[in-house]
C-alpha positions in Angstrom: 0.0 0.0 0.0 1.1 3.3 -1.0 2.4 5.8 1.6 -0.9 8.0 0.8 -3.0 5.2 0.8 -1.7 4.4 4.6 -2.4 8.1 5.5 -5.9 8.3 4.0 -6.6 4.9 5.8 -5.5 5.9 9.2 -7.4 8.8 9.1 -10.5 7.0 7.9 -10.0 4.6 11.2 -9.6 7.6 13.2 -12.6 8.9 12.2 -14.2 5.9 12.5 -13.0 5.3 16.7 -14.3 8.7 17.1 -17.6 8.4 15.8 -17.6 4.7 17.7 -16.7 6.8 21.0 -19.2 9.2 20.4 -21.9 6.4 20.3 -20.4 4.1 23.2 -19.0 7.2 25.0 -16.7 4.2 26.4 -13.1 4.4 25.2 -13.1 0.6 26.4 -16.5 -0.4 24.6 -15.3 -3.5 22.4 -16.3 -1.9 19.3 -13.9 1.2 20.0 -10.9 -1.1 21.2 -11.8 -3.1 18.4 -11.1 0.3 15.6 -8.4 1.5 17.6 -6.4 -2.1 17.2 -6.9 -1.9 13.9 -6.0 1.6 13.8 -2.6 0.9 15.2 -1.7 -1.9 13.0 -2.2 1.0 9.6 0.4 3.5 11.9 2.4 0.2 12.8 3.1 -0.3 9.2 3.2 3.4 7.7 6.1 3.7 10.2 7.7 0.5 9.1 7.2 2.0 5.6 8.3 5.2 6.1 11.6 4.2 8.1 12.2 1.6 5.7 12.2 4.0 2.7 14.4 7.0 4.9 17.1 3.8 5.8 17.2 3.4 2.1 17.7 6.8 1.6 20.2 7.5 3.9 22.9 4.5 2.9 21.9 5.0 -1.0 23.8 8.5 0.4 26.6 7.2 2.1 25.5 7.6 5.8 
């Protein structure tokens, strides 16, 4: 997945726990945890992504 796609996706999911906590108003109602997981794997793997493609950078530069 493209780094844009990531960043549109994580903020779809954090729209997505808000509106869940707005309708639980329970930050540990399962259907909240359950987004916010989720949530966390898509910033889990843009970082991954991200740091993977700065490393790159960075040696492909001498560093």
């Amino acid at each position: 997945m493209t780094d844009t796609k990531l960043l549109q996706k994580i903020e779809d999911m954090r729209l997505e726990m808000s509106d869940q906590f707005q309708a639980h108003e329970q930050l540990t109602h399962e259907s909240v945890v359950a987004v916010s997981q989720r949530l966390d794997d898509y910033i889990i793997q843009y970082y991954k992504q991200s740091g993977k493609k700065c490393r790159d950078l960075l040696v492909a530069n001498g560093y």
